[in-house]
C-alpha positions as CSV (number, residue, x, y, z in Angstrom):
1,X,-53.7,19.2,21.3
2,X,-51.1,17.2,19.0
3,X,-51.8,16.8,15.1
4,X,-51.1,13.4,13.9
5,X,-48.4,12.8,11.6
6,X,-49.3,11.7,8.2
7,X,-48.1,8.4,9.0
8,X,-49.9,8.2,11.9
9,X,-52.7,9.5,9.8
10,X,-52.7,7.1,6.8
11,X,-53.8,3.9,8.9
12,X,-57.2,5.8,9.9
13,X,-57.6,6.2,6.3
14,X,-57.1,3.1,5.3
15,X,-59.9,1.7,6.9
16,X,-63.0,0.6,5.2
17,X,-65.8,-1.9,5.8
18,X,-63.5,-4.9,5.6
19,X,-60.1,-3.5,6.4
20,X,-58.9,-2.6,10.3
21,X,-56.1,-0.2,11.5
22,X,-56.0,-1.7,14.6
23,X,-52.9,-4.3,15.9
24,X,-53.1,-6.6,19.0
25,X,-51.2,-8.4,21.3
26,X,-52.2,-12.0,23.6
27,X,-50.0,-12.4,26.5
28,X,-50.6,-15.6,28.1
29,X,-50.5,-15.6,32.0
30,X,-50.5,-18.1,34.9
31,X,-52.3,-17.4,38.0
32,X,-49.6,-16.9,41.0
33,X,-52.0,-18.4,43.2
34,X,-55.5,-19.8,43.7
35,X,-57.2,-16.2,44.9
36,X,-55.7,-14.1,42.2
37,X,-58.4,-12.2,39.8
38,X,-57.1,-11.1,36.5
39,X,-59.6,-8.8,35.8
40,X,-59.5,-7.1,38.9
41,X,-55.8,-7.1,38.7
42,X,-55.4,-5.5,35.5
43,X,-58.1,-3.1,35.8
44,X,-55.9,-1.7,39.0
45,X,-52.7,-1.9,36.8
46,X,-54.4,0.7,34.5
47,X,-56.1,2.8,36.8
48,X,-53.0,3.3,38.6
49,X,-50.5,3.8,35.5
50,X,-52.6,5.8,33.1
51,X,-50.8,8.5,33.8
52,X,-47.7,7.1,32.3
53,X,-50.0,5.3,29.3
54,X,-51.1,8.7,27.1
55,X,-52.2,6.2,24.5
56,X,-54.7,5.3,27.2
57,X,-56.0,8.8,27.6
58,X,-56.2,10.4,24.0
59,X,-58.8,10.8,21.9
60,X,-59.3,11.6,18.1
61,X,-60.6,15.3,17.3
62,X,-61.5,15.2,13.7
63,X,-61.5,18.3,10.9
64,X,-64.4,19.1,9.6
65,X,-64.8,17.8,6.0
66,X,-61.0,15.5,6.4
67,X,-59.8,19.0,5.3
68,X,-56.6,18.4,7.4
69,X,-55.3,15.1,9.8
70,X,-57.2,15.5,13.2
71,X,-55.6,16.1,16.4
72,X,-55.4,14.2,19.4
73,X,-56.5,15.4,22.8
74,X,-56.8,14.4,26.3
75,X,-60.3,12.6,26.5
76,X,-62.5,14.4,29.2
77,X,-64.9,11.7,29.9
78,X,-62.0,8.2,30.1
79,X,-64.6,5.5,31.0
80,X,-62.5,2.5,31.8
81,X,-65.6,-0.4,32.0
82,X,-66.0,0.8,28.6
83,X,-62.7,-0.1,27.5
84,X,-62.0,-2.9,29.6
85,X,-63.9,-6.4,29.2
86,X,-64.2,-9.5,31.1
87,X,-65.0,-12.5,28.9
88,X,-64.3,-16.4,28.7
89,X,-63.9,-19.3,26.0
90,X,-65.3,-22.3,25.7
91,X,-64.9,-25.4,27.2
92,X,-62.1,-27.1,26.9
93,X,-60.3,-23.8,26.9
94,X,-57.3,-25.4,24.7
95,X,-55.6,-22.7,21.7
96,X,-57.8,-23.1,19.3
97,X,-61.3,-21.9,21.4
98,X,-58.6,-18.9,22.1
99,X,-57.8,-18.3,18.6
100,X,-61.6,-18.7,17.6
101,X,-62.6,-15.5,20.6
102,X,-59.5,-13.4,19.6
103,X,-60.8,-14.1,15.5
104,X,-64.3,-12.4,16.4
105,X,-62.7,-9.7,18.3
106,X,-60.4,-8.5,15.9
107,X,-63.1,-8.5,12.9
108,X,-65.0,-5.2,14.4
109,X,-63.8,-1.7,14.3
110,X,-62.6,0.9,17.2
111,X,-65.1,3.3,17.9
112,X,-63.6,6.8,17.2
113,X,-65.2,8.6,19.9
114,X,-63.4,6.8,22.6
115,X,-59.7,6.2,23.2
116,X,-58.2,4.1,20.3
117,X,-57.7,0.9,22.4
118,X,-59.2,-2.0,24.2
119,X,-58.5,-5.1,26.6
120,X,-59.9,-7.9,26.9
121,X,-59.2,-10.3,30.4
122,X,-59.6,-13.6,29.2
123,X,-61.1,-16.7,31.6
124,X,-61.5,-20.2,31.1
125,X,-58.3,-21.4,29.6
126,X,-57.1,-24.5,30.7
127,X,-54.0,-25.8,32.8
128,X,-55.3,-22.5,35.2
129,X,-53.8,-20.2,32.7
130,X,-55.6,-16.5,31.5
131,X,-54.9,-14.3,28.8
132,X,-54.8,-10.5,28.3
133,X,-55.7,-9.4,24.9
134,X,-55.0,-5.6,23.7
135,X,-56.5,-4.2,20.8
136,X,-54.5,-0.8,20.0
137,X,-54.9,1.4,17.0
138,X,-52.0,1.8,14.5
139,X,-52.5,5.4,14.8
140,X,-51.5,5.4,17.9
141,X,-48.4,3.4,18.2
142,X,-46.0,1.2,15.8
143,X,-44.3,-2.1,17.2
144,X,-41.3,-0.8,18.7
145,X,-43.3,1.6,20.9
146,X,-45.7,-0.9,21.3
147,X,-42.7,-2.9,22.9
148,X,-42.2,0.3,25.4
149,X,-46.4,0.4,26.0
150,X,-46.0,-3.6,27.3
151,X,-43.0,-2.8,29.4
152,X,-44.6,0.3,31.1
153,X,-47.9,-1.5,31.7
154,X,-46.5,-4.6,33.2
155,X,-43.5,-4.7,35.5
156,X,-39.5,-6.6,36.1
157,X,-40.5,-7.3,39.1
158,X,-43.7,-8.8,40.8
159,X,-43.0,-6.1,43.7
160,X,-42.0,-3.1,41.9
161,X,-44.0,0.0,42.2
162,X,-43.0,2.5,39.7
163,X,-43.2,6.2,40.4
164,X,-46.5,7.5,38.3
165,X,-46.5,11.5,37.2
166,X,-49.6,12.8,37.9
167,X,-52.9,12.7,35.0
168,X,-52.7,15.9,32.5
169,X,-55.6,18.3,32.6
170,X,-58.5,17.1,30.4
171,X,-59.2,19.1,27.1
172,X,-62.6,20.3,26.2
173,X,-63.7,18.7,22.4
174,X,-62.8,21.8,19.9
175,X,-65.5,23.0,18.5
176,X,-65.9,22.5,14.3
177,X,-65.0,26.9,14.1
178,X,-61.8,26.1,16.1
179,X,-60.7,23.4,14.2
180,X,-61.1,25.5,10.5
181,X,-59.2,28.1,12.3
182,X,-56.4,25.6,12.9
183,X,-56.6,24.1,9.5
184,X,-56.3,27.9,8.1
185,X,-53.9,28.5,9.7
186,X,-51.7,25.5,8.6
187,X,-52.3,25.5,5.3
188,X,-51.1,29.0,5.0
189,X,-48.0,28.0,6.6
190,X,-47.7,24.6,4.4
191,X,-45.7,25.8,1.4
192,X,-42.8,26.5,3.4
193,X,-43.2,23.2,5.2
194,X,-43.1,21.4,2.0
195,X,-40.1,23.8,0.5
196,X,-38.6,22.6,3.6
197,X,-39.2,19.1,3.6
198,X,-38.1,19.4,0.0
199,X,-34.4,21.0,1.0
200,X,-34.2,18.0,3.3
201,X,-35.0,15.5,0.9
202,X,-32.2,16.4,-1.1
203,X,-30.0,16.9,1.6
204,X,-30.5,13.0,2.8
205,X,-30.4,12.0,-0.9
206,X,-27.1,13.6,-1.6
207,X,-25.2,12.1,1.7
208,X,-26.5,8.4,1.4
209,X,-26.1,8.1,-2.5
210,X,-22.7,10.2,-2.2
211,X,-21.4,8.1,0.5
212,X,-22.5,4.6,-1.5
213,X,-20.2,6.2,-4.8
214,X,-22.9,7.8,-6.8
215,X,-21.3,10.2,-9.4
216,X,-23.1,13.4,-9.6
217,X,-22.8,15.4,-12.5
218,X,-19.7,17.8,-13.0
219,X,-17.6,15.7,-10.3
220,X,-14.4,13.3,-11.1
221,X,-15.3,9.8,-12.2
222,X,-14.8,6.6,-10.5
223,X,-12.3,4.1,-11.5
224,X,-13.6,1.2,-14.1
225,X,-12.7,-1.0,-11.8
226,X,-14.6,0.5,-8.8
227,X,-19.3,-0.1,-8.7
228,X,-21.3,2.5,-9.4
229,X,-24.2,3.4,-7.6
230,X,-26.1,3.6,-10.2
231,X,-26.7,-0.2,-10.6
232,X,-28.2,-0.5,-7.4
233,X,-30.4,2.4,-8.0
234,X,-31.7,1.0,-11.1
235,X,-32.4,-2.9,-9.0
236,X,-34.3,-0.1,-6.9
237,X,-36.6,0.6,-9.5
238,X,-36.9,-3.1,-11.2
239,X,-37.7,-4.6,-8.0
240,X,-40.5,-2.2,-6.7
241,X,-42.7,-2.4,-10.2
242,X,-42.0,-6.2,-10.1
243,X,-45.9,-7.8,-9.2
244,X,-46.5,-10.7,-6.5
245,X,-47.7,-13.8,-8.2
246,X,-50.7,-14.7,-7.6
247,X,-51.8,-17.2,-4.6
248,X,-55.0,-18.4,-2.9
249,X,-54.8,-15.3,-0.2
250,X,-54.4,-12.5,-2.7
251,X,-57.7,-11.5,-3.4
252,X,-60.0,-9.2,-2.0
253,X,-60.7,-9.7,1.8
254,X,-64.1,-9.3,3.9
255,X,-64.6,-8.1,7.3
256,X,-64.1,-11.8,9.0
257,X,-60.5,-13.1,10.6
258,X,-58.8,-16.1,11.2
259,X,-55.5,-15.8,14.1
260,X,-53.3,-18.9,14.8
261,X,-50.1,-19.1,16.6
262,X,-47.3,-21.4,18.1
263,X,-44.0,-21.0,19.7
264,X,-40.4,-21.8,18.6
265,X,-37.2,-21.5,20.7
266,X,-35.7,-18.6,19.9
267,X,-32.1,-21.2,21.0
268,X,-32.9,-23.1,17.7
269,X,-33.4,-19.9,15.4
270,X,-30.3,-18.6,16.4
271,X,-28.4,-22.3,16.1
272,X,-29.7,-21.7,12.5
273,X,-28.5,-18.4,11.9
274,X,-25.5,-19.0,13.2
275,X,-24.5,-22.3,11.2
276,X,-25.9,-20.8,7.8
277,X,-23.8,-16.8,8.3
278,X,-27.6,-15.7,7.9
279,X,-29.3,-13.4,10.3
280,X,-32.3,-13.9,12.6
281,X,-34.4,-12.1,10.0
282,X,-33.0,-14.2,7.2
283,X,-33.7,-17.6,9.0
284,X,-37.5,-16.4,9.7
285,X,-37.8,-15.2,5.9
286,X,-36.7,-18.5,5.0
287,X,-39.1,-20.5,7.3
288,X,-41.7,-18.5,6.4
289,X,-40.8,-19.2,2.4
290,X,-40.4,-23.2,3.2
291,X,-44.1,-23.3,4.8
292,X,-45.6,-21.4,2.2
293,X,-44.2,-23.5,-1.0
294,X,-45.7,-26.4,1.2
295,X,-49.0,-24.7,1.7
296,X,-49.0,-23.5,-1.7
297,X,-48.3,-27.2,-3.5
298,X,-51.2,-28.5,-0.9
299,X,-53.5,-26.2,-2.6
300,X,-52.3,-27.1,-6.4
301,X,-51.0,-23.5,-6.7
302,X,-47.9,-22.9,-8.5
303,X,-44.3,-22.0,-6.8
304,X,-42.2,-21.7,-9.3
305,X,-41.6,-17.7,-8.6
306,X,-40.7,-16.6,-5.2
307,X,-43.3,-15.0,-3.4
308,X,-43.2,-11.0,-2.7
309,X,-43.2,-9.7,1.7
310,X,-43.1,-6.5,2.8
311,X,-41.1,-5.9,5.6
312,X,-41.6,-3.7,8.3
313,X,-38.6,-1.3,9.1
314,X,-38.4,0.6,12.4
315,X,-36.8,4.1,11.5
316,X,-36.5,5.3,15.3
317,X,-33.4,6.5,16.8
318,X,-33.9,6.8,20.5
319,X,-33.5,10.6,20.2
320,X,-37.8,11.4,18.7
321,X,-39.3,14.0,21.0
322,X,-42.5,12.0,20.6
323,X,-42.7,8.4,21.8
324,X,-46.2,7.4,20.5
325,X,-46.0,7.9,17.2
326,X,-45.5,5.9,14.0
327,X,-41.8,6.1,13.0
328,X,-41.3,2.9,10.6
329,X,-41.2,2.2,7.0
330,X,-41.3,-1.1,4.7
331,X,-38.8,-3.2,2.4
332,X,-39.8,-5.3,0.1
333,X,-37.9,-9.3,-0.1
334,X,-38.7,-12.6,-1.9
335,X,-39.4,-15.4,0.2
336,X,-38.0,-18.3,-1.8
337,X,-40.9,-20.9,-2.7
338,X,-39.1,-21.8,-5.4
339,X,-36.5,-23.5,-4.2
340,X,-36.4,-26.7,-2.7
341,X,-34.2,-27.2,-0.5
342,X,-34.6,-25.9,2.8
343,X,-30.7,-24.3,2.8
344,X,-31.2,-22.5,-0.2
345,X,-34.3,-21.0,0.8
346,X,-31.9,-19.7,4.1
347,X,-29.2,-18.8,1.3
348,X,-31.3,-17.3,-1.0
349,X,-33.9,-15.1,1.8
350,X,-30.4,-14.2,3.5
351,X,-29.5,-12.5,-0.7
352,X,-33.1,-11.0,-1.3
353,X,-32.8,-8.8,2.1
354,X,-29.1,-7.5,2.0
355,X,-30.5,-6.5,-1.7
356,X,-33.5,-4.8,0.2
357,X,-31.4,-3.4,2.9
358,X,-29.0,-2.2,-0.1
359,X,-32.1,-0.3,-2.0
360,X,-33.2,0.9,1.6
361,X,-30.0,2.5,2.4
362,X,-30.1,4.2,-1.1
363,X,-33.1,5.9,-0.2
364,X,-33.8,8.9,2.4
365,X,-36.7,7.2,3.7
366,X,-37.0,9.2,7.2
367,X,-36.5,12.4,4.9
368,X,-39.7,10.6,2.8
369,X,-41.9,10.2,6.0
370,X,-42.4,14.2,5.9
371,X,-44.4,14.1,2.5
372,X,-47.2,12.4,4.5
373,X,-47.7,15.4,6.4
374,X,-48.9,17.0,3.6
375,X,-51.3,14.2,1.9
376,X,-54.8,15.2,1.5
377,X,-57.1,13.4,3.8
378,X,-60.5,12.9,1.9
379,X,-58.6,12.0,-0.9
380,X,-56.9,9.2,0.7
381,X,-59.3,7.8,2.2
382,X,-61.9,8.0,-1.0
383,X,-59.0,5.6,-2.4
384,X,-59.0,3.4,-0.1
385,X,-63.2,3.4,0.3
386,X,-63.0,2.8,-4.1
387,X,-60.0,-0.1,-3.6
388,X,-62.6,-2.3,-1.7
389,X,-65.7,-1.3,-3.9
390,X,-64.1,-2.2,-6.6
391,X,-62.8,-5.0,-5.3
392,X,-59.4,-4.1,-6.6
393,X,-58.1,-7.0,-4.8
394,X,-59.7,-9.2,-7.5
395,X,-58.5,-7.4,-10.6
396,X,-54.4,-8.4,-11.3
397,X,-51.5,-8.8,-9.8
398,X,-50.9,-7.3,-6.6
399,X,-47.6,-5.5,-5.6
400,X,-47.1,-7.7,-2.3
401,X,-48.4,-11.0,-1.6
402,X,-48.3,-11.0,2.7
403,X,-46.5,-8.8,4.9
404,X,-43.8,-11.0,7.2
405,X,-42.6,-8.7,10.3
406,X,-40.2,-9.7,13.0
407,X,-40.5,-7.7,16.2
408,X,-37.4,-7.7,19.0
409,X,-39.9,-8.2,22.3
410,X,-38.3,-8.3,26.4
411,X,-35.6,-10.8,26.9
412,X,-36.8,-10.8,30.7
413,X,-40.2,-12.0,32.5
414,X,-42.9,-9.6,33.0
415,X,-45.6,-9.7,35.2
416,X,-49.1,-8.4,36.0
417,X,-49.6,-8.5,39.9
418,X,-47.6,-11.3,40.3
419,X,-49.1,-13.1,37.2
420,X,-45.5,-14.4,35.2
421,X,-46.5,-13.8,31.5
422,X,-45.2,-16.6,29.6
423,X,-45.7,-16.0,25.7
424,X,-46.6,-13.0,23.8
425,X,-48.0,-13.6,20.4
426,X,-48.6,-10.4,18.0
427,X,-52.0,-10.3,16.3
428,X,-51.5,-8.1,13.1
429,X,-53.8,-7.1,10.7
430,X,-54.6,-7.8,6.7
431,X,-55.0,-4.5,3.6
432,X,-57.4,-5.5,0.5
433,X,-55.6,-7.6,-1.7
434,X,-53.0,-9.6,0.5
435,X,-55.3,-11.6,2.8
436,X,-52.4,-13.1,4.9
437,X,-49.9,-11.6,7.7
438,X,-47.2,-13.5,9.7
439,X,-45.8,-11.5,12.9
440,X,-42.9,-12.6,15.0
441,X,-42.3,-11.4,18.5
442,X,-39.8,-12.4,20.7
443,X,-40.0,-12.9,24.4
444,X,-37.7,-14.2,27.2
445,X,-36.5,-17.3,25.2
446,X,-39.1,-17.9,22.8
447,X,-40.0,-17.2,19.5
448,X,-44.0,-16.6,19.3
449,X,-45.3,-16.3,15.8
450,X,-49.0,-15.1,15.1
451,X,-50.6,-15.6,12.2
452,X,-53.9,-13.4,10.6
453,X,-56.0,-14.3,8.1
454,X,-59.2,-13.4,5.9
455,X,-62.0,-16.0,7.1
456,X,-62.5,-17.1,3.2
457,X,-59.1,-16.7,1.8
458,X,-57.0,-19.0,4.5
459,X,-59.9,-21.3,5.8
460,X,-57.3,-23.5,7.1
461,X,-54.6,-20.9,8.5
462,X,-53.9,-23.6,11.4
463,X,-52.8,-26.0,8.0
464,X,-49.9,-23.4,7.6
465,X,-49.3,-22.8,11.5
466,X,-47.8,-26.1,11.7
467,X,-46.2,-26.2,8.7
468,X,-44.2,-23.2,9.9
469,X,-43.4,-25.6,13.0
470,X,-42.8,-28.4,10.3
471,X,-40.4,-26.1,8.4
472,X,-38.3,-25.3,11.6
473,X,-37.5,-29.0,12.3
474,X,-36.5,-29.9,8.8
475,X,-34.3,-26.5,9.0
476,X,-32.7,-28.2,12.1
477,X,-32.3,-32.1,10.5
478,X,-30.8,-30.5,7.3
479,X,-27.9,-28.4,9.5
480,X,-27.7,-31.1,12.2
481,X,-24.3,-32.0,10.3
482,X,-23.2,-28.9,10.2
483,X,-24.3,-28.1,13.9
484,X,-22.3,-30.9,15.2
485,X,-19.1,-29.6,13.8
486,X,-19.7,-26.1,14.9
487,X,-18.3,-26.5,18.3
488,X,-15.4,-28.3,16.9
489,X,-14.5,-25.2,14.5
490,X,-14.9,-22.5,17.2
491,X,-12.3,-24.7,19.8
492,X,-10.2,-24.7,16.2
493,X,-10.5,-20.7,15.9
494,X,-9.9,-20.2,19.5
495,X,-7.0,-22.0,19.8
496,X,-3.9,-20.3,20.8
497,X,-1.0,-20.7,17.6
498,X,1.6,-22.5,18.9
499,X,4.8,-20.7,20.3
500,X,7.8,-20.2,17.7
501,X,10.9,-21.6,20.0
502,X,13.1,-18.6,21.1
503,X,15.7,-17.8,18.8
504,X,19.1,-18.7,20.0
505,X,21.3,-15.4,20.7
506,X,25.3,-15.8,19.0
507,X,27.5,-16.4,21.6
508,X,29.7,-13.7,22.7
509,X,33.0,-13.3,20.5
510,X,36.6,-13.5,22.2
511,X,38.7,-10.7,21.7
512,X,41.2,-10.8,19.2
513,X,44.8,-9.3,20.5
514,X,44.0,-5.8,17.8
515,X,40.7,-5.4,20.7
516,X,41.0,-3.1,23.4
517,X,40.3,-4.7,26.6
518,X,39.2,-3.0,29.7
């Protein structure tokens, strides 16, 4: 048995009637050849790697009464037909009857007595192409390890056949006696968790604010001439009490989704970023900004504040002794509908997250994470149960207006039994109050963005799917200038300097008739 982490935790809680903690992912496949059968296929891929897959295999073993975050365990009775389903679309089969399917699917909850996950092989999509949808609790994974779940399910190589250990011994369900035990017991061990987690805190707190110049009390002063700290600290606190303005998708949500996507090439994001100093971040931020000032004018809402975007951070490391956990936190940028021009947006996205990034790196946030552990279950999900009863969603300002996350994916083609996948697009999901989400995975050479909506608050979510599209041409016609003189500069930078002529040595003096002479 493994206890869940706070984190981990906190996206079972926050689910109510209308709001999901689940996250998905649609690859899009082509068959290799005429007799291939994706369902068949696939079911096989997971029979025969689920001992490598422990997402796959776990179940949820709640505490009686949410006195304490439940525990995973090994599920004794895995039934694959129950997590595995074959459906089709509609004639014709084009993206939009595929948006529509994955919409319904992604508008019902996970049942909590089976494994957190589900497929679904998808028929009937035209040009003979199928698609794979996976619907996987947040409680179970973030998006880096996400990124690790879709490598170790699919493979490099259409012939590779990867060494699988053998299936752990199932667990028996704990019974309710055995679970208070547990809970007993952790609670009597929790004040010295939290003293602990405490000394850490302050531990974190004193190297990163020490190393960025903060004076603490009783040590020399800084020069006038040299920053403080402390200014950046205080931008800290300004920018997280500063509300979203409101918009047409920030109100409260239902239980209904809307999911559109399209691709970009990742070549022309990176033309961008290069051109404009920015990042690949920045560049999306800015995109993102330029559709929504469009979408926003198209609905007679005002832009003349910058809109508000959390920002999913990933705080792993490579050295966590648990893969399949949450280990991520959020910043929180402006996306510039304010500003006209599409190069400002880039210049002023490119600002608002180094000034994030800043106010990230001032705070211990990994050292943060371990107060989640010790949150108390029936009260946070009572909150989140009295956000949507309330409709809280509908009463002021909200603190974020969307969440806009950017997710590295494979830079090589994977396959399913021979199947190439050929796009990737993340399905995210939507918290009471901010009805909108724009994800960004990357795969092979492309850029696949997915958009999720509430049904009633972005009716027309396809509207700003191409406007996102829109807003990466006009990025590229406003630096086409700039673009063309690129290659010119970097022959310029990489030109050798030309060679000084060699300095002439003084001839050799004659000896005067004082010198001795050999």
């Amino acid at each position: 048995m493994k206890q869940l982490s706070g984190l981990d935790a906190g996206f079972l809680y926050m689910e109510t009637p209308t709001t999901y903690g689940h996250v998905s992912g649609l690859g899009i496949y082509e068959r290799p050849d005429k007799s291939f059968s994706p369902y068949e296929t696939f079911r096989g891929r997971v029979e025969e790697r689920i001992g490598l897959l422990e997402p796959m295999r776990r179940r949820l073993a709640p505490v009686p009464f949410d006195l304490d975050h439940p525990y995973w365990i090994e599920d004794p009775a895995l039934d694959l037909d129950f997590h595995i389903r074959h459906i089709a679309v509609p004639p014709p089969g084009g993206d939009k009857e595929l948006a529509a399917l994955v919409s319904r699917i992604i508008g019902r909850h996970l049942d909590r007595n089976h494994p957190l996950w589900e497929a679904y092989v998808i028929e009937g999509l035209d040009h003979d192409r199928w698609a794979l949808l996976t619907k996987v609790h947040h409680a179970t994974i973030d998006g880096a390890a996400g990124a690790d779940f879709l490598t170790m399910l699919l493979d490099l190589d259409p012939t590779a056949k990867p060494e699988v250990p053998p299936l752990p011994a199932t667990e028996p369900v704990p019974s309710s006696a055995e679970m208070l035990w547990r809970t007993a017991t952790n609670n009597f061990s929790r004040p010295w968790r939290m003293a602990k987690a405490q000394q850490r805190l302050f531990q974190d707190s004193y190297e990163i604010w020490s190393r960025q110049g903060f004076q603490w009390p009783g040590t020399n002063p800084k020069p006038d001439d040299t920053p403080s700290t402390g200014s950046k600290l205080k931008a800290v606190g300004s920018a997280a009490t500063t509300s979203a303005p409101p918009t047409p998708f920030n109100r409260s949500i239902g239980p209904n989704r809307r999911f559109a996507f399209a691709s970009s090439r990742l070549e022309d994001i990176k033309a961008l970023k290069n051109v404009t100093n920015a990042t690949v971040n920045d560049v999306i931020m800015a995109v993102c900004g330029g559709a929504l000032r469009q979408y926003l004018i198209n609905h007679d809402s005002p832009v003349d504040r910058p809109l508000v975007a959390g920002v999913p951070v990933s705080l792993r490391t490579g050295d966590e002794t648990e893969r399949w956990t949450n280990r991520v936190s959020m910043i929180v940028a402006e996306l510039p509908v304010h500003l006209e021009h599409p190069l400002e947006r880039i210049a002023a996205a490119q600002a608002s997250m180094n000034q994030a990034k800043t106010s990230f790196g001032a705070l211990p946030a990994d050292a943060l994470q371990d107060f989640t552990q010790f949150s108390p279950p029936a009260v946070f999900t009572t909150a989140s149960r009295l956000m949507t009863q309330l409709h809280l969603g509908d009463r002021g300002n909200q603190p974020m207006n969307l969440v806009v996350s950017n997710v590295p994916g494979p830079r090589v083609p994977l396959y399913l039994g021979g199947a190439p996948m050929v796009h990737y697009y993340p399905v995210s999901t939507v918290a009471e109050g901010q009805g909108l989400n724009i994800t960004v995975q990357s795969y092979q050479d492309e850029l696949d963005f997915g958009l999720v909506g509430d049904r009633e608050l972005v009716p027309d979510i396809w509207d700003l799917m191409t406007l996102i599209t829109d807003e990466i041409d006009a990025l590229m016609e406003a630096t086409a200038s700039l673009r063309a003189a690129e290659p010119a500069k970097q022959a310029k930078a990489k030109k050798p300097a030309a060679k000084k002529p060699a300095a002439k040595k003084p001839a050799a003096k004659k000896p005067r008739a004082t010198d001795k002479t050999p």
